[in-house]
N, CA, C and O of each residue as an XYZ file, in Angstrom:
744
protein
N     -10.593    -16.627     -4.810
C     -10.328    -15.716     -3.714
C      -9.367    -14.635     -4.177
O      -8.440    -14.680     -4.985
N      -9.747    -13.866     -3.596
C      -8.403    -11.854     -4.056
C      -6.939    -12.654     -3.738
O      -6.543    -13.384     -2.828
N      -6.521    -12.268     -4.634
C      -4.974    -11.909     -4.724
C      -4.554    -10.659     -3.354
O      -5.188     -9.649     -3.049
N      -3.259    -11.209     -2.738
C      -3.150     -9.825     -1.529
C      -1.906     -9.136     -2.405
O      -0.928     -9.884     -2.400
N      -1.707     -8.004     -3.095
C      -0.796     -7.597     -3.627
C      -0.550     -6.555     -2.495
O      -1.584     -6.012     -2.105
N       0.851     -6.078     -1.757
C       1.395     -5.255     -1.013
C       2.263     -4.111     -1.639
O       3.244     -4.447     -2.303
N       2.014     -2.974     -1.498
C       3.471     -2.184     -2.872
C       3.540     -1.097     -1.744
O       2.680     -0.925     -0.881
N       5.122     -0.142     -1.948
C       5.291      0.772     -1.326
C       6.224      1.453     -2.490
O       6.666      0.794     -3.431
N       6.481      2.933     -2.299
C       8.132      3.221     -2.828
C       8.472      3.485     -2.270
O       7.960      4.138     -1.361
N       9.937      3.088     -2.418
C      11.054      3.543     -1.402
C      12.474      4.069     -2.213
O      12.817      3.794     -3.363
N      13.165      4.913     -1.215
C      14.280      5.387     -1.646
C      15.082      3.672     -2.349
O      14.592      2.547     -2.442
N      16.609      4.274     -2.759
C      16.958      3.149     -3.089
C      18.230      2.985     -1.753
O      19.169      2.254     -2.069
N      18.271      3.388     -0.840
C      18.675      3.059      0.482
C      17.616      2.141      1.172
O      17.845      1.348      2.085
N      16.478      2.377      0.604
C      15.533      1.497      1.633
C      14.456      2.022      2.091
O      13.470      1.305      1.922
N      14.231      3.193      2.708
C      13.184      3.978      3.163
C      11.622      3.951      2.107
O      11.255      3.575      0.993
N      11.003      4.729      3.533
C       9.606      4.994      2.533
C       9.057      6.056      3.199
O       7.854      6.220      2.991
N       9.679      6.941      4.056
C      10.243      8.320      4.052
C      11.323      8.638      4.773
O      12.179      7.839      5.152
N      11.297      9.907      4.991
C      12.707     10.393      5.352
C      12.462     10.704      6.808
O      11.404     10.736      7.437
N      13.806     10.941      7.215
C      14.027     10.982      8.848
C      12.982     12.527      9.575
O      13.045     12.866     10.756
N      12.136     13.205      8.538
C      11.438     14.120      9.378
C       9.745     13.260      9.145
O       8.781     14.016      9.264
N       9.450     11.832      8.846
C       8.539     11.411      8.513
C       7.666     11.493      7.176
O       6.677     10.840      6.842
N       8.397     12.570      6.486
C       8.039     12.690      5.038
C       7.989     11.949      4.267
O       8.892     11.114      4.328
N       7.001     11.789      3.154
C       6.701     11.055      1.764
C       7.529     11.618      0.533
O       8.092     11.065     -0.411
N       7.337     13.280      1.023
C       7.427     14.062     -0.370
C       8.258     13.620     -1.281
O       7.936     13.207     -2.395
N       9.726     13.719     -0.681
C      10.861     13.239     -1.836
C      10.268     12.089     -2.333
O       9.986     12.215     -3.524
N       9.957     10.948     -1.827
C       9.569     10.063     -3.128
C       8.938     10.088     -3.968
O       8.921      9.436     -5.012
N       8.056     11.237     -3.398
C       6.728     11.756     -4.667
C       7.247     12.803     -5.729
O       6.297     13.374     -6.265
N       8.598     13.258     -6.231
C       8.958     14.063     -6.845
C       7.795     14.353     -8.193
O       6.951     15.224     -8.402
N       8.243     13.175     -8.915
C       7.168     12.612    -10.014
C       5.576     12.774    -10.400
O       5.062     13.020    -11.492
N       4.874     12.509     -8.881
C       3.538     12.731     -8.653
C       2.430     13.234     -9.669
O       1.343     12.742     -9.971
N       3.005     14.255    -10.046
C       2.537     15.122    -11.495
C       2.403     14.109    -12.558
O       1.277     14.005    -13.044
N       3.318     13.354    -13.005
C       3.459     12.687    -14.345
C       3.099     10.832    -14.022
O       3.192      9.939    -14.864
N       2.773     10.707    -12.865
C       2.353      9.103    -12.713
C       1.001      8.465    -13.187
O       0.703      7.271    -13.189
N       0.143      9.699    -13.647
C      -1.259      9.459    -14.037
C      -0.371      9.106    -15.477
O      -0.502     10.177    -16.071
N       0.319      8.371    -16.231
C       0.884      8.310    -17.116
C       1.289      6.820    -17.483
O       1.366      6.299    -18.596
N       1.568      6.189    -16.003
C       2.372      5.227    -15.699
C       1.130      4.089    -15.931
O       0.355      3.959    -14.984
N       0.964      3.480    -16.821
C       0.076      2.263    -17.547
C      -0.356      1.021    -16.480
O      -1.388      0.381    -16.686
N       0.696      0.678    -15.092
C       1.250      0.382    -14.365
C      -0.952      0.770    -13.624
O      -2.007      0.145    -13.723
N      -0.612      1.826    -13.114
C      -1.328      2.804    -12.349
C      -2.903      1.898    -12.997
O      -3.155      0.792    -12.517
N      -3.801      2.483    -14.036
C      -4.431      2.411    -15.064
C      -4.431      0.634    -14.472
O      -5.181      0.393    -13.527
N      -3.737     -0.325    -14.954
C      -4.000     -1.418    -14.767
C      -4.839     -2.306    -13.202
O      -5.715     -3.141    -12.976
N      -3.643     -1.247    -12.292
C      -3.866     -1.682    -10.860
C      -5.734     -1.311    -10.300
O      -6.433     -2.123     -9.693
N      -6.077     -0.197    -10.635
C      -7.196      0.695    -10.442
C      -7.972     -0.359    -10.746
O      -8.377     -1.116     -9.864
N      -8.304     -0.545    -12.199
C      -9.069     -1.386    -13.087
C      -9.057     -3.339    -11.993
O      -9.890     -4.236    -12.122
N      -8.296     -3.335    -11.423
C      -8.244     -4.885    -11.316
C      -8.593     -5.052     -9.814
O      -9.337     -5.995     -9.545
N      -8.165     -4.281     -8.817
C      -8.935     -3.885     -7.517
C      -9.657     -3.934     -7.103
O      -9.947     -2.741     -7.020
N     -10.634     -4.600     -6.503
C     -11.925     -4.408     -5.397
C     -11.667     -4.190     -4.028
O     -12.598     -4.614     -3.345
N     -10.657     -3.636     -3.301
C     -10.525     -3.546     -2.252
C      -9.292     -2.771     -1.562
O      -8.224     -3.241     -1.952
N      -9.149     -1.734     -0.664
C      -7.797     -1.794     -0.418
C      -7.586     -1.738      1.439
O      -8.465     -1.491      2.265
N      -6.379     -2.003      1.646
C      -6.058     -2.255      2.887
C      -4.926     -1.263      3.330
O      -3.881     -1.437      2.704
N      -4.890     -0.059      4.459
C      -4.066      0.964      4.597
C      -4.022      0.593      6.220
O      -4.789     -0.089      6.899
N      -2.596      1.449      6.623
C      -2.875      1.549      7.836
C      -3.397      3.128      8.424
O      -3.726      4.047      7.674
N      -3.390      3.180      9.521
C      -3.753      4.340     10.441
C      -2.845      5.499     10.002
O      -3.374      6.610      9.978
N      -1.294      5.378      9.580
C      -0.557      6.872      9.222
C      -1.002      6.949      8.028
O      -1.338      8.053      7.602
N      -1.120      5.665      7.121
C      -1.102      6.248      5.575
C      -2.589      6.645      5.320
O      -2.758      7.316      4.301
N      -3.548      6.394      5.958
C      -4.884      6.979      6.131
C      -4.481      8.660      6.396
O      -4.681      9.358      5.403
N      -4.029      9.264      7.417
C      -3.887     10.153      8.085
C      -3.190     11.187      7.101
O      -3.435     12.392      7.034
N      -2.296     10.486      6.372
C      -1.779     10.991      5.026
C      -2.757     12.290      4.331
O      -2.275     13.399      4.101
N      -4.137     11.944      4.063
C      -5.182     13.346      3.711
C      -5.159     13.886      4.485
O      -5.295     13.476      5.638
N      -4.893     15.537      3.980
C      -5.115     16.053      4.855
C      -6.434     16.122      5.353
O      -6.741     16.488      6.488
N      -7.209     15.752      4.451
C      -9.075     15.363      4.814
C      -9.314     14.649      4.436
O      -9.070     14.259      3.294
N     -10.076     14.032      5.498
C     -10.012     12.037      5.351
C     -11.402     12.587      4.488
O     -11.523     11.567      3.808
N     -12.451     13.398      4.061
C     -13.686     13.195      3.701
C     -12.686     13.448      2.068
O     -13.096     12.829      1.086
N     -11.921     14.001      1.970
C     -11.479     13.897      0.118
C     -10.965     12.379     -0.744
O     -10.731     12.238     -1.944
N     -10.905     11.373      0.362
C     -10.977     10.021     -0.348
C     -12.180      9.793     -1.404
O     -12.192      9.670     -2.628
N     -13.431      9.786     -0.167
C     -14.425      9.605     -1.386
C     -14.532     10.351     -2.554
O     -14.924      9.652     -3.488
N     -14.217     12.158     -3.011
C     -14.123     12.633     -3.968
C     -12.833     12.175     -5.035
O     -13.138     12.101     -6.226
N     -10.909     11.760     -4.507
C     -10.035     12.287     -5.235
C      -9.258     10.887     -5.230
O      -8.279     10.685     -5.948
N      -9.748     10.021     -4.424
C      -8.668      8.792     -4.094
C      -9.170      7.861     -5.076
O     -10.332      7.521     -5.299
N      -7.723      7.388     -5.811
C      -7.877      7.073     -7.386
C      -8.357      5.370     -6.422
O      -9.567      5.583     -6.340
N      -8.246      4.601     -6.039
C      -8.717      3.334     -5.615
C     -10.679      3.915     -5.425
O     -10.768      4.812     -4.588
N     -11.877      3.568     -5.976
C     -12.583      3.827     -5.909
C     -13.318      2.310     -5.481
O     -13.966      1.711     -6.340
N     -13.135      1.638     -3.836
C     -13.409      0.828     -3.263
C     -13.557      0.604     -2.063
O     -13.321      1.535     -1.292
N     -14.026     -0.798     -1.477
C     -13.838     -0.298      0.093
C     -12.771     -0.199      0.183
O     -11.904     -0.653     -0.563
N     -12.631      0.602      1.403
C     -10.897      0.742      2.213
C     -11.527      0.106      3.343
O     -12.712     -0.102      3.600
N     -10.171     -0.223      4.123
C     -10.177     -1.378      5.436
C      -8.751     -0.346      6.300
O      -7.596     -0.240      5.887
N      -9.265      0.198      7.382
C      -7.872      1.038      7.435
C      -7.900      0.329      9.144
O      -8.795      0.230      9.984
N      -6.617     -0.024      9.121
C      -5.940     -0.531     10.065
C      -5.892      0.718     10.996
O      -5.331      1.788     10.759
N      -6.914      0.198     12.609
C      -6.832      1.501     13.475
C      -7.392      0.954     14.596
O      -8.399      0.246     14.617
N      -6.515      1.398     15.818
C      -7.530      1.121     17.254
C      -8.498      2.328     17.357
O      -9.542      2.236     18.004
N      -8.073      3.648     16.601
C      -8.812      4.540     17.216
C      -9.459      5.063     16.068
O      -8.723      6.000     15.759
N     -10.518      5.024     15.133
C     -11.087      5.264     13.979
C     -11.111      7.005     14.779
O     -10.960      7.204     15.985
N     -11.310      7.946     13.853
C     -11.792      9.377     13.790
C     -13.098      9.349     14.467
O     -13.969      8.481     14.405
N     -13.075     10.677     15.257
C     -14.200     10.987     15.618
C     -15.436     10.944     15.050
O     -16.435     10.623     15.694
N     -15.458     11.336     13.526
C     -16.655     11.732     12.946
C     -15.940     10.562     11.661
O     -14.763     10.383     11.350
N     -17.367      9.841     11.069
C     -17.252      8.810     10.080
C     -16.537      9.949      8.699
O     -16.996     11.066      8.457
N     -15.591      9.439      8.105
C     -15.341     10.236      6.735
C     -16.101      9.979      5.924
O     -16.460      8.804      5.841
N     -16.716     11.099      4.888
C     -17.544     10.830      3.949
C     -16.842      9.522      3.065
O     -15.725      9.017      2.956
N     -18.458      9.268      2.413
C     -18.106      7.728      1.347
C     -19.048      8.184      0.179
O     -19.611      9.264      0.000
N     -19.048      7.014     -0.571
C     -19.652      7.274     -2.048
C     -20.287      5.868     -2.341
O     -20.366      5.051     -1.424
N     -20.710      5.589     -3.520
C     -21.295      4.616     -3.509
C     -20.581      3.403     -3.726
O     -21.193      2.341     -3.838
N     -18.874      3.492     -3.820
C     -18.017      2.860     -4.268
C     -17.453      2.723     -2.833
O     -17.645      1.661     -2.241
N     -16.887      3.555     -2.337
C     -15.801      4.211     -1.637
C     -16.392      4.077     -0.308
O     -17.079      5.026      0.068
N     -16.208      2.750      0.730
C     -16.690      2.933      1.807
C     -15.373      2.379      2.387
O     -14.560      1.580      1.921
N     -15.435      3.274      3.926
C     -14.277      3.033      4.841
C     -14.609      1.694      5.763
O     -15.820      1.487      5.839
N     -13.976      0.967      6.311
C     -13.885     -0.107      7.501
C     -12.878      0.335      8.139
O     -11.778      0.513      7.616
N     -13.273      0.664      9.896
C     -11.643      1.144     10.914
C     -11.723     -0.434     11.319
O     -12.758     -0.937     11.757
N     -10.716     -1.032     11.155
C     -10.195     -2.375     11.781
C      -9.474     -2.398     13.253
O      -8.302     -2.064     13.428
N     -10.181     -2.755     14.070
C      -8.917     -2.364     15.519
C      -8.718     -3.849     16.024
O      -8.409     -4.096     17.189
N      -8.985     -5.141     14.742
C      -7.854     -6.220     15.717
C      -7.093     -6.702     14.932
O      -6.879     -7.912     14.844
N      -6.333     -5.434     13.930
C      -5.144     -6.131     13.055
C      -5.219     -5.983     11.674
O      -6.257     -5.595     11.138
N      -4.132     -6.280     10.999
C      -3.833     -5.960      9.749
C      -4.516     -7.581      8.979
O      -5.291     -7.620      8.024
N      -4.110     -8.443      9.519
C      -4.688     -9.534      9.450
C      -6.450     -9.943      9.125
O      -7.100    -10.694      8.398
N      -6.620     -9.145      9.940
C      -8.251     -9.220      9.989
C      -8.778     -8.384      8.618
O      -9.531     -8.842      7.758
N      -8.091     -6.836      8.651
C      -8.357     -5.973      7.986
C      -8.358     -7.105      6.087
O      -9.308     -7.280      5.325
N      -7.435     -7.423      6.006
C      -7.479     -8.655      4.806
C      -8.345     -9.246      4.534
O      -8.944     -9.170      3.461
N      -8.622    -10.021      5.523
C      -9.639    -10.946      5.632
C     -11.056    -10.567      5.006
O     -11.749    -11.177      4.193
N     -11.268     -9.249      5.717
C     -12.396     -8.469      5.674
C     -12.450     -8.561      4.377
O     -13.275     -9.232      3.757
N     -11.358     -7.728      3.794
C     -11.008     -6.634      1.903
C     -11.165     -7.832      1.296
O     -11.384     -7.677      0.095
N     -11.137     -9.154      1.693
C     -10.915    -10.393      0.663
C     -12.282    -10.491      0.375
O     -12.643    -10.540     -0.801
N     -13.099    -10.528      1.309
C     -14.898    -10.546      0.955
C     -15.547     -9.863      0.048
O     -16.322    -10.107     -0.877
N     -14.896     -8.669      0.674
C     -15.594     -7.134      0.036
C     -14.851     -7.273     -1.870
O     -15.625     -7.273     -2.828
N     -13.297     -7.379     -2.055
C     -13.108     -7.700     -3.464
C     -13.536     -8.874     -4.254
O     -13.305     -9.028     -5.453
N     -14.363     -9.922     -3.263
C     -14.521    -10.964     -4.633
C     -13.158    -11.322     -5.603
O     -11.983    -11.274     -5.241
N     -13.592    -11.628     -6.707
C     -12.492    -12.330     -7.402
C     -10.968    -11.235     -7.472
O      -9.765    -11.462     -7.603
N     -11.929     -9.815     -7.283
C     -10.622     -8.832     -7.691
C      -9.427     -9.123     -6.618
O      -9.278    -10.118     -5.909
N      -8.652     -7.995     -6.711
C      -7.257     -8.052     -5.946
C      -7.425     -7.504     -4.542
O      -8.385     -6.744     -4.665
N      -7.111     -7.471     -3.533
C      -6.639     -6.657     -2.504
C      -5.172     -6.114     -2.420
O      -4.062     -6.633     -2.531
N      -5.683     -4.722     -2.155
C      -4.399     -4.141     -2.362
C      -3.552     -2.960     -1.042
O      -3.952     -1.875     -0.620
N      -2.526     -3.598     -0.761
C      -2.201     -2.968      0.569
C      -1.290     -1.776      0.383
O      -0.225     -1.949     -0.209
N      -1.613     -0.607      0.830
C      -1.000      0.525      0.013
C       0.507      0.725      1.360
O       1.702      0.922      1.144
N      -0.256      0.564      2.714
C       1.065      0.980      3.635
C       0.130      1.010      5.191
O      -1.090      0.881      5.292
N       1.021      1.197      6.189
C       2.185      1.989      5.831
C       3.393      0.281      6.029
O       2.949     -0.840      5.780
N       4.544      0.480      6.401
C       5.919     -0.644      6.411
C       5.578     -2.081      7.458
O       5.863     -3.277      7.404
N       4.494     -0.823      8.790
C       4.585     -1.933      9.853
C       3.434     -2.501      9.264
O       3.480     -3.719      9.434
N       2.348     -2.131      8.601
C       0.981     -3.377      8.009
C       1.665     -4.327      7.151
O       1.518     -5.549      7.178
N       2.765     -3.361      6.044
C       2.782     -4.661      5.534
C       4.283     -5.544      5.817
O       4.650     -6.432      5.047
N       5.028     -5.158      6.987
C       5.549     -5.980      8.076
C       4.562     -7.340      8.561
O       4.691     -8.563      8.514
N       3.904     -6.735      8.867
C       2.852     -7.866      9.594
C       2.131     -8.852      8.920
O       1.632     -9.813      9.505
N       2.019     -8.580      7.205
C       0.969     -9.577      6.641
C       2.120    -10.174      6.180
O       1.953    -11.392      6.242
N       3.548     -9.815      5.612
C       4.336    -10.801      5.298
C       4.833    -12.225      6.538
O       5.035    -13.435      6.435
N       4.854    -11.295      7.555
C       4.940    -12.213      9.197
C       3.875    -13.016      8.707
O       4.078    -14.149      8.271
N       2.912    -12.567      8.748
C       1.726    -13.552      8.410
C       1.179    -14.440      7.624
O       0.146    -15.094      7.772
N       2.410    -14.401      6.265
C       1.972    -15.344      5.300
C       0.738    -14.658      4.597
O       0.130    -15.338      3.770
N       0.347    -13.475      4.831
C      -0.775    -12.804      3.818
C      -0.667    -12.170      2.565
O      -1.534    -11.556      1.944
N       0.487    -12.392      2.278
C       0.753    -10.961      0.875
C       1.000    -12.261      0.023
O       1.468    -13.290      0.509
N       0.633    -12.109     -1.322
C       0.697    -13.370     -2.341
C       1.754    -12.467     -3.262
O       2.228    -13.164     -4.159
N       2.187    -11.257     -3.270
C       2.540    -10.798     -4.296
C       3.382     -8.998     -3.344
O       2.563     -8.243     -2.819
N       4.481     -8.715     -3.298
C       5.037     -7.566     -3.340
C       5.405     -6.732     -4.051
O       6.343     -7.106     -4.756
N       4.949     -5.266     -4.277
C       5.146     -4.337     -5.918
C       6.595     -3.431     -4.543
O       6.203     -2.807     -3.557
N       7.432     -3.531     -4.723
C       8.209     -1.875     -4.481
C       8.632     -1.043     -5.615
O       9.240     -1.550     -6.558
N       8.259      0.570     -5.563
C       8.890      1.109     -6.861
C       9.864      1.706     -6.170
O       9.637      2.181     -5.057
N      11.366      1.770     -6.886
C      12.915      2.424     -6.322
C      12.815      3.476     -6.942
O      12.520      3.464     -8.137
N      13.130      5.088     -5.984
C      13.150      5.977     -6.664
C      14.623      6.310     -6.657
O      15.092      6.403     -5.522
N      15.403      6.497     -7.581
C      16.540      6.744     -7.440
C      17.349      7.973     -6.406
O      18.112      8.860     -6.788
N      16.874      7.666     -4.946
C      16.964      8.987     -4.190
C      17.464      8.101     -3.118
O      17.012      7.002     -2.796
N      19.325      9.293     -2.180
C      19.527      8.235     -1.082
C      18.282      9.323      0.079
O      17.926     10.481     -0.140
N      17.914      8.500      1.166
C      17.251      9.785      1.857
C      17.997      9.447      3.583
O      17.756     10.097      4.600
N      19.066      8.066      3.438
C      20.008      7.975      4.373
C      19.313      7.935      5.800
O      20.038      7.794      6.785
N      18.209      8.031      5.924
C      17.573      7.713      7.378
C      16.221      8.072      7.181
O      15.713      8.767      6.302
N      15.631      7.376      8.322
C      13.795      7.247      7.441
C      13.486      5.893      8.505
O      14.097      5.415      9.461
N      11.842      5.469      7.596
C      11.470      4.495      8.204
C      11.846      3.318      7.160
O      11.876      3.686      5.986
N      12.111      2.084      7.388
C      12.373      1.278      6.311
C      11.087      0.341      6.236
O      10.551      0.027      7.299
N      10.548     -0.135      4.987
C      10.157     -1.307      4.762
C      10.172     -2.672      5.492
O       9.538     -3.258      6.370
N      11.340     -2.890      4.583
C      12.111     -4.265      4.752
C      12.842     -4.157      5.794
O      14.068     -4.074      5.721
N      11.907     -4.140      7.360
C      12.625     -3.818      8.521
C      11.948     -4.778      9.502
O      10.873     -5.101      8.996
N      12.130     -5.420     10.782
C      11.382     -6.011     11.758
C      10.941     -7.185     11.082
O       9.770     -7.460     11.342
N      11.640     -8.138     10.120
C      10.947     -9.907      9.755
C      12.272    -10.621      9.878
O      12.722    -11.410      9.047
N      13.021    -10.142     11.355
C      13.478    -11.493     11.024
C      13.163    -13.003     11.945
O      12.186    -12.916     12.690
N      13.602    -13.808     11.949
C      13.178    -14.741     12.130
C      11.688    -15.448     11.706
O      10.872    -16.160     12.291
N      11.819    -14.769     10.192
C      10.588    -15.344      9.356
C      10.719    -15.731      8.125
O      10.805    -14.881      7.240
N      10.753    -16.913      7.870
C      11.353    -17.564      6.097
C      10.869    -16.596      5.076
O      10.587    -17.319      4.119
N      10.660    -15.585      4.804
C       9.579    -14.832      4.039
C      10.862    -14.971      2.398
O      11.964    -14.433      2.289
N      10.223    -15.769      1.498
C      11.413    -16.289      0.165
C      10.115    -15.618     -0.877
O       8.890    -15.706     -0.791
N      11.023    -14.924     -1.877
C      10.388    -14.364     -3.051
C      10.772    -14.478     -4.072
O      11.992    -14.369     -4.200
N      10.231    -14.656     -4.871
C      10.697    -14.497     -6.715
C      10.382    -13.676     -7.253
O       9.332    -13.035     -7.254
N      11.407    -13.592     -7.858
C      10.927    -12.045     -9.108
C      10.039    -12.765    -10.148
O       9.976    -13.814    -10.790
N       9.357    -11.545     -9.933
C       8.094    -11.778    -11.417
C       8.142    -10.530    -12.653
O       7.690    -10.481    -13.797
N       8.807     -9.718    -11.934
C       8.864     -8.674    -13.022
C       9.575     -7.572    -12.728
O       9.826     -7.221    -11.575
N       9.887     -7.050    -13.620
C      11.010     -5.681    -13.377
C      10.702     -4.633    -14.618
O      10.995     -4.947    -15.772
N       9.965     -3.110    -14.229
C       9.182     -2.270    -15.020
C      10.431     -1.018    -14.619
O      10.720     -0.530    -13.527
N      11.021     -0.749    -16.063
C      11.094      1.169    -16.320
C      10.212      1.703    -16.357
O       9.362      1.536    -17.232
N      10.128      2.519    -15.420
C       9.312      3.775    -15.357
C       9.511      4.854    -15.904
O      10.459      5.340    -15.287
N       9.070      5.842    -17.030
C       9.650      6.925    -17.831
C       9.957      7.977    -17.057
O      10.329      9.024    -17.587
N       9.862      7.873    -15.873
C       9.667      9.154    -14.641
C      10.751      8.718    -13.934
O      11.012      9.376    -12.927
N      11.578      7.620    -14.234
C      12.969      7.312    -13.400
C      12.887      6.638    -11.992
O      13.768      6.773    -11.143
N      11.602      5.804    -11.798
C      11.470      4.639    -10.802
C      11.528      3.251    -11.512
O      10.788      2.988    -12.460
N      12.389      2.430    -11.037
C      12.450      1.406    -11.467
C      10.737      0.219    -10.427
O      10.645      0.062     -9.209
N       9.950     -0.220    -11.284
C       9.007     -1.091    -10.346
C       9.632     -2.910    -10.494
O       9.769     -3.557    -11.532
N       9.936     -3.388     -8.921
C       9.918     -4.559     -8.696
C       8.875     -5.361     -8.362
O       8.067     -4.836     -7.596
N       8.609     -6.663     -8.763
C       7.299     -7.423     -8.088
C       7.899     -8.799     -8.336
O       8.524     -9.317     -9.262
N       7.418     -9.220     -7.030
C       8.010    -10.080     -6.335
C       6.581    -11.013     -5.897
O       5.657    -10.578     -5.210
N       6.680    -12.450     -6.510
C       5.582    -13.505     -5.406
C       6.214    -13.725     -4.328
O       7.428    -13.929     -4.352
N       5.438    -13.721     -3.083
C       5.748    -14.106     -2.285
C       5.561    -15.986     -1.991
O       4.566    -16.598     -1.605
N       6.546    -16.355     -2.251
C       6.307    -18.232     -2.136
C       5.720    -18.562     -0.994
O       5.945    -17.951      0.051
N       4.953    -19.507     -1.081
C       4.263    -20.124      0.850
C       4.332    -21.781      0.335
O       4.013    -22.682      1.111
């Protein structure tokens, strides 16, 4: 069965954007990450990915996934209200709108990847919810060395949930993000 790997970056205050809802600052780098070996590995090992409704919304045209979006798999996008008009797909690259949960949306991506990985790109509250849930086998965060002092956080809304992790690895990034990954124990 897929591996559920969850990753975000975040400032090193915590965020995973800033208090006007922005990504950008963490994306300083963006230019030079087609670089990051990291990247290259994840692509290659993937059959599936799992987003929510903002980080979907993220294109500015949902039809440029199927041309530019380096995950070339199904997506499962966490949504009560899918888009009016279906976004284009490819022969790789097909969308699923999920409207009963992040949970389900998994479930689904676990079929569709076969042995490969599922991979949950965002946004904090999906993957809020699959750690609540005991769904993530594995957490990637990359720290960009940036405070952004208010934002949305991650690691926000679990408490009263044993959620215990081990480090599995700790990656320099030549672009000045440190990457953490973390199993999640069950």
């Amino acid at each position: 069965m897929a591996h559920v790997i969850a990753g975000m970056t975040m400032s090193l205050d915590g965020f995973v954007s800033d208090g006007s809802g922005s990504v950008g600052p963490l994306y300083a780098d963006l230019g030079n990450m087609g670089d990051d070996p990291r990247a290259a590995e994840s692509i290659s090992t993937t059959g599936a990915v799992v987003m929510g409704r903002r980080t979907f919304e993220m294109a500015s045209d949902p039809d440029s996934y199927a041309d530019t979006y380096e995950f070339q798999v199904p997506l499962f996008i966490v949504s009560r209200h899918p888009p009016a008009s279906h976004p284009k797909e490819n022969d790789q690259l097909t969308m699923t709108f999920v409207g009963d949960g992040a949970v389900s949306a998994v479930r689904q991506a676990k079929v569709a990847a076969g042995a490969k990985n599922v991979v949950v790109v965002g946004g904090p509250r999906t993957i809020q919810s699959l750690l609540k849930a005991g769904e993530v086998d594995e957490l990637q965060i990359d720290i960009v060395p940036i405070l952004l002092e208010e934002g949305l956080r991650l690691l926000e809304n679990l408490a009263g949930h044993d959620i215990r992790l081990e480090r599995i690895g700790v990656d320099l990034i030549p672009t000045g993000r440190t990457g953490l990954r973390f199993a999640v124990k069950k």
